[in-house]
C-alpha positions as CSV (number, residue, x, y, z in Angstrom):
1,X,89.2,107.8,100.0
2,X,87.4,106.9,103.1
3,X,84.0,107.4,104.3
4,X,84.4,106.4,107.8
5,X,87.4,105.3,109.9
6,X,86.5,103.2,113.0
7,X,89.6,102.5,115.8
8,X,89.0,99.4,118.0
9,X,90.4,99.2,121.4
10,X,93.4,96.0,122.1
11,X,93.3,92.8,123.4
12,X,89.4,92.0,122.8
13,X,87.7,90.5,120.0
14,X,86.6,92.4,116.9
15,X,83.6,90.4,116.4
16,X,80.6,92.4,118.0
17,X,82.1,95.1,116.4
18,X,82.3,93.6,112.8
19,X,79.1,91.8,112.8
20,X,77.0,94.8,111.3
21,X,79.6,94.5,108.3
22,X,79.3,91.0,107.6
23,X,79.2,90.6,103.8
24,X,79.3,94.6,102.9
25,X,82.1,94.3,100.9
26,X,83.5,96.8,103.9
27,X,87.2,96.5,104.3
28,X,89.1,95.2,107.4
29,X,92.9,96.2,108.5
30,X,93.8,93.9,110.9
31,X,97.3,93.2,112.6
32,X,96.2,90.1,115.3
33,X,95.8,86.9,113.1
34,X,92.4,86.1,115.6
35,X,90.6,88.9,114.7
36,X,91.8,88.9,110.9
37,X,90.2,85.5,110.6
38,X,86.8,86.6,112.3
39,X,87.2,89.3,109.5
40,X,87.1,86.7,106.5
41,X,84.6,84.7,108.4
42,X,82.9,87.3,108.2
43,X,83.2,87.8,104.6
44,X,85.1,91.4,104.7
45,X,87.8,92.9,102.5
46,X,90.5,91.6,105.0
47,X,94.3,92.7,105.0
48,X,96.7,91.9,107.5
49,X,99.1,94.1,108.4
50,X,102.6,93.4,108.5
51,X,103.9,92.7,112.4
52,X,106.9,90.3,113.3
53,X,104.3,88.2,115.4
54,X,102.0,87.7,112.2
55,X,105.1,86.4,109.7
56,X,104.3,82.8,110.2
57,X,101.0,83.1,108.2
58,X,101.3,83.2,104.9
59,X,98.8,85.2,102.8
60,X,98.5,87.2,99.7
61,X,96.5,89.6,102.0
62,X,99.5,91.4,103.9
63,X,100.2,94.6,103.6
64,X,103.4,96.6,104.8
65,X,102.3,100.3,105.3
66,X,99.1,102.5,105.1
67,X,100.4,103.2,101.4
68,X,99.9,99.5,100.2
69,X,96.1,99.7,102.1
70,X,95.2,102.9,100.0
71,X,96.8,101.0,96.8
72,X,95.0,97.4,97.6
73,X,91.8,99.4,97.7
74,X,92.1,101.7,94.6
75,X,93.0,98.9,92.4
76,X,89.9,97.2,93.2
């Protein structure tokens, strides 16, 4: 399902690694709202993953497990 899998180190922003994707139509699974948004500002295929420090934000975007990521995808 996936070409490439990239893992980000914590507690930075996303951004400089994100910019090369900027309006790819690449997808982005994020779990900090911050670096979710510079996803969409971006223009990526954003989905938030669930966490009890993200709940406040309301979004058809969320996902709950790796399952819903691979379904979100597919359904495309």
């Amino acid at each position: 399902t996936f070409s490439s899998v990239t893992c980000l180190g914590e507690h930075k922003s996303k951004r400089p690694s994100l910019l090369p994707y900027a309006d790819s139509d690449a997808w982005w699974v994020e779990d900090h709202l911050d670096n979710f948004k510079i996803g969409l500002d971006l223009g990526l295929n954003c989905l938030l993953m669930d966490q009890p420090y993200n709940r406040h934000l309301i979004t058809d975007r969320r996902v709950y497990n790796w399952k819903q990521v691979y379904n979100r995808i597919m359904n495309l």
